[in-house]
C-alpha positions as CSV (number, residue, x, y, z in Angstrom):
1,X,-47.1,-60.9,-211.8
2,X,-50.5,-62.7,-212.2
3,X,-53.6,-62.1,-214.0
4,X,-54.6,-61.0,-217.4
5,X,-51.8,-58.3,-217.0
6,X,-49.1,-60.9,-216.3
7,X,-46.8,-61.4,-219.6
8,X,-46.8,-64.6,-222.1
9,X,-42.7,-65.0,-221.2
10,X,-41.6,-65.6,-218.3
11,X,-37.8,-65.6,-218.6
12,X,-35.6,-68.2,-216.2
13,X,-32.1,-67.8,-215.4
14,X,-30.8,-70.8,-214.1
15,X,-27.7,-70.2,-211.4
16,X,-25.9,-72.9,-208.7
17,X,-24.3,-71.5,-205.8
18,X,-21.3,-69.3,-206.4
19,X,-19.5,-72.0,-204.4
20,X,-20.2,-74.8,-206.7
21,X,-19.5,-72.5,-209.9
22,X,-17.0,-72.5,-212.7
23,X,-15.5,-75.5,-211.1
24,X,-13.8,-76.0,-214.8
25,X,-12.2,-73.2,-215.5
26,X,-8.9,-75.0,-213.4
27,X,-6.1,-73.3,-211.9
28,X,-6.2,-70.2,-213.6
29,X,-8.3,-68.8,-210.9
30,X,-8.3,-69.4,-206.9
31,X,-11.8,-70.5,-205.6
32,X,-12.7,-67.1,-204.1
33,X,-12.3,-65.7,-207.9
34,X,-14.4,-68.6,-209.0
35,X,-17.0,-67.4,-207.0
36,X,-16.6,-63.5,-207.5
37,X,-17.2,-64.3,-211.4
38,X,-19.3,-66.2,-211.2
39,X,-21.8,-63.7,-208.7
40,X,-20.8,-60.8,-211.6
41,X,-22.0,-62.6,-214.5
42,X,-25.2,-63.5,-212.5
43,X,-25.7,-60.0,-211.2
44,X,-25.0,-58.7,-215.0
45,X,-27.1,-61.2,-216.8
46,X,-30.1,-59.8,-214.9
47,X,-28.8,-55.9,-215.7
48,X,-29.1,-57.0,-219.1
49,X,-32.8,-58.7,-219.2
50,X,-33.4,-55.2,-217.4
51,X,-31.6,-53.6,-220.1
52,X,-33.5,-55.3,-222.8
53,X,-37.3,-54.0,-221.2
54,X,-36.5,-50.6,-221.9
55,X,-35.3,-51.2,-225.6
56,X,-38.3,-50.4,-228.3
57,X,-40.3,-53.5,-229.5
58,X,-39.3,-55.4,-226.7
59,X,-42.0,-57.8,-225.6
60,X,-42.9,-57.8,-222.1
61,X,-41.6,-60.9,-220.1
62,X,-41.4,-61.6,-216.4
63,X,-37.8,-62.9,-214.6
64,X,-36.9,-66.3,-212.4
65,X,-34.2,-67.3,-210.9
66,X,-33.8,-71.4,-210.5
67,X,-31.6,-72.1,-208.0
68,X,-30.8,-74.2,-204.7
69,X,-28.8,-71.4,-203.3
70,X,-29.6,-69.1,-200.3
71,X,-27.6,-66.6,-201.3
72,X,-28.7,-66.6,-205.0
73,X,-32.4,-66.4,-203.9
74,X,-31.4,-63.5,-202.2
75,X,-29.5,-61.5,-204.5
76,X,-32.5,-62.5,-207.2
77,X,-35.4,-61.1,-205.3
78,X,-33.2,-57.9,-204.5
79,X,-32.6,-57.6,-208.0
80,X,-37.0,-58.1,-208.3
81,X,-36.8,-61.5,-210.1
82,X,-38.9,-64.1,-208.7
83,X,-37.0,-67.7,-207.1
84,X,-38.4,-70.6,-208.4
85,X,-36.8,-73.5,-206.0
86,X,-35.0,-76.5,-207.1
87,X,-33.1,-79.5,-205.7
88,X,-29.6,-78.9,-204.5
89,X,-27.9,-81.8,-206.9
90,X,-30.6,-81.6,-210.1
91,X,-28.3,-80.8,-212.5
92,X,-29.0,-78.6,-215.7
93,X,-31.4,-80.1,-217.3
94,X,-33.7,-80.7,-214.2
95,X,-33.7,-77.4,-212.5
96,X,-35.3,-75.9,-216.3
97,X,-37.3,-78.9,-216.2
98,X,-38.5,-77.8,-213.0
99,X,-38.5,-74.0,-214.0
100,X,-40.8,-75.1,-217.2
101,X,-43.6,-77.0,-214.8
102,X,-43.9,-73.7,-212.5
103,X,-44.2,-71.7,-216.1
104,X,-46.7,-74.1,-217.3
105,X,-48.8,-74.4,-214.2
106,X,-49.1,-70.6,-214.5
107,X,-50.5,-69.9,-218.1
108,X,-47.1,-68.7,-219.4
109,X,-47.2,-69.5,-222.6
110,X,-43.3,-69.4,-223.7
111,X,-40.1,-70.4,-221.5
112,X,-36.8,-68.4,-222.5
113,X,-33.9,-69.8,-221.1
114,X,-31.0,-67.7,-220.7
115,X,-27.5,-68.8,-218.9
116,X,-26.4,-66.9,-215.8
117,X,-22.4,-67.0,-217.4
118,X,-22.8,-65.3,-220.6
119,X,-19.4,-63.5,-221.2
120,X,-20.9,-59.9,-223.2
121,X,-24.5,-60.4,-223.8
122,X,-26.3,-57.9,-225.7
123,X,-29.8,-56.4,-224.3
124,X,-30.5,-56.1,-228.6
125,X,-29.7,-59.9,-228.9
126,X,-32.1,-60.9,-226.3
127,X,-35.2,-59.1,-227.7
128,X,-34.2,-60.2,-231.4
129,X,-34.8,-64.3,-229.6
130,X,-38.1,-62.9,-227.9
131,X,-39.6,-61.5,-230.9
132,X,-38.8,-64.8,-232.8
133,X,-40.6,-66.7,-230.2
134,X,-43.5,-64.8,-230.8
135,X,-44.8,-67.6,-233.0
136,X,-47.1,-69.9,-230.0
137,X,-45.6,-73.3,-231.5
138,X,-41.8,-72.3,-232.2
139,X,-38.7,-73.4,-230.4
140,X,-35.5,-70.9,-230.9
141,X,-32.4,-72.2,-229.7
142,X,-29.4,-69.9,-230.2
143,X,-26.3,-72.3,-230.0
144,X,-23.1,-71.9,-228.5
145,X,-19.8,-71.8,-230.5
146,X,-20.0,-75.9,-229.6
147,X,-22.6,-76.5,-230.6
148,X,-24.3,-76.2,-227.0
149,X,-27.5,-74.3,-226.1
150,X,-26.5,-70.8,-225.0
151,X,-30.4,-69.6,-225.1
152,X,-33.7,-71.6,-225.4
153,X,-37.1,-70.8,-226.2
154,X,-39.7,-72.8,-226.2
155,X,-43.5,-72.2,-226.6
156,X,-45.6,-74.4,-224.6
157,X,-43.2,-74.2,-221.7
158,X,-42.9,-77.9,-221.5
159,X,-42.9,-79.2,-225.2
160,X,-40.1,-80.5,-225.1
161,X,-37.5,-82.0,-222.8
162,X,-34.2,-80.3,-221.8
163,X,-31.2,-82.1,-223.0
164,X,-28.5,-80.1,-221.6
165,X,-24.7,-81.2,-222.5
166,X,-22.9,-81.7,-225.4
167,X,-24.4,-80.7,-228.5
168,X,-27.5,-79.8,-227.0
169,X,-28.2,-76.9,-229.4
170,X,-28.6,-80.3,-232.2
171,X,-30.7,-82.7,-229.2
172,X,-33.0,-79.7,-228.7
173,X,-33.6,-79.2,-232.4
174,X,-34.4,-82.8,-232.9
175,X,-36.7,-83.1,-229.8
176,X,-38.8,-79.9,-230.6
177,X,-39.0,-81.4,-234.1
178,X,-40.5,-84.5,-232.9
179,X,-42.9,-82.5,-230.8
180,X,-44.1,-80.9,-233.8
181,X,-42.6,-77.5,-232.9
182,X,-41.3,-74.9,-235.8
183,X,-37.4,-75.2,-234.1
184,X,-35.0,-72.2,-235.8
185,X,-31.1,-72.0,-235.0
186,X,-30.9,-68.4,-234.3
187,X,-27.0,-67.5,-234.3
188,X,-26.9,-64.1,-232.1
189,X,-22.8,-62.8,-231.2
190,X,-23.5,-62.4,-228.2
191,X,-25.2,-64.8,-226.8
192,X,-22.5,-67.9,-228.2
193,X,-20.0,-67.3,-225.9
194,X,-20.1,-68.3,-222.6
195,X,-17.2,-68.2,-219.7
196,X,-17.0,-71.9,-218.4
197,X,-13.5,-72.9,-219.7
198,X,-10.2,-71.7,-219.2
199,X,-10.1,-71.0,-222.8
200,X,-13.6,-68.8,-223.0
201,X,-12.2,-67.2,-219.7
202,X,-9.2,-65.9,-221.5
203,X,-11.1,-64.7,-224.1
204,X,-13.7,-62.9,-221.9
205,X,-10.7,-61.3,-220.1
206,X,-10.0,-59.8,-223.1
207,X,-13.2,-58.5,-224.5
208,X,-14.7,-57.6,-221.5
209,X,-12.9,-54.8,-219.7
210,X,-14.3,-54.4,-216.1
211,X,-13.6,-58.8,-215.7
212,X,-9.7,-58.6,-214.9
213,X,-10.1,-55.7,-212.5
214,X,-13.3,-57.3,-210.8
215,X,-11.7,-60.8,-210.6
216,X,-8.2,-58.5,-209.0
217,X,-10.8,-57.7,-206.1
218,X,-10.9,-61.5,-204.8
């Protein structure tokens, strides 16, 4: 969207190509299951962000998808979210980095970053970090159960820079504190587990009922 209609979020999903995806989650899975997951988080994390519109209070935000992937891009602007393109081997931290110039160059004034692999997130979670990030000055950074980032908010777009890795939820804090930014911890359910390790898997399979018959479809 653009123009004085257009949002002050944009929210970016960053996704690889299902081919390159949950490459850590070992032998518990074959390769075409790898890839099967990792297309039905994708495909679910955007239900959800649709979810989330509809839900009373929720602030308006538009949807991108950063990725390298044809088939990605594809799926995305089926799904109505906008492709922002990025380098095939940028890693993380670059393809938001990338995501945050295209958000900047357009007037957004807040980046949400939310992961494509979330194992059960909740479309009440996701406007609770939105309206928390209402403040023009505020990072939110909801961490993962290690200490990761599982969701990021940041308000300008490119305040800060992405730090992606281990204990990223503490680098982000630090970096938004240094940038003069208001940064909160915000500790939402669902949105600290994600599915990237054999142990998250086996948790996921559990709480999430539709994953083991899915992944039995590879």
């Amino acid at each position: 969207m653009t123009g004085p209609d257009r949002p002050d979020c944009l929210i970016v999903v960053p996704m690889k190509d299902p081919s390159a995806s949950k490459t850590r989650l070992g032998p518990g899975l074959t390769q075409a299951q790898r890839q099967t997951l990792a297309r039905l988080l994708f495909r679910r994390t955007i239900d959800v962000l649709r979810q989330a519109r509809t839900l009373p209070d929720a602030p308006r935000f538009d949807l991108a998808i950063v990725t390298s992937s044809i088939e990605i891009a594809d799926i995305a602007e089926r799904m109505g979210a906008t492709v922002i393109a990025e380098g095939a081997r940028d890693g993380l931290s670059r393809a938001v980095e990338t995501a945050a110039r295209w958000a900047g160059n357009r007037s957004y004034a807040s980046l949400c970053v939310i992961p494509a692999d979330l194992a059960a997130p909740d479309p009440a979670d996701l406007v609770r970090l939105l309206c928390c990030g209402r403040n023009r000055t505020r990072a939110v950074i909801c961490p993962a159960t290690d200490l990761g980032t599982n969701a990021l908010l940041v308000s300008p777009p490119t305040a800060i820079p992405f730090l992606y890795g281990p204990n990223s939820a503490i680098r982000h804090l630090r970096a938004a504190e240094r940038a003069g930014l208001n940064p909160v911890l915000l500790r939402l359910d669902s949105l600290q587990f994600d599915i990237d390790t054999a142990a998250s898997l086996e948790r996921a399979m559990r709480d999430v009922p539709e994953l083991p018959r899915m992944l039995g479809q590879a």
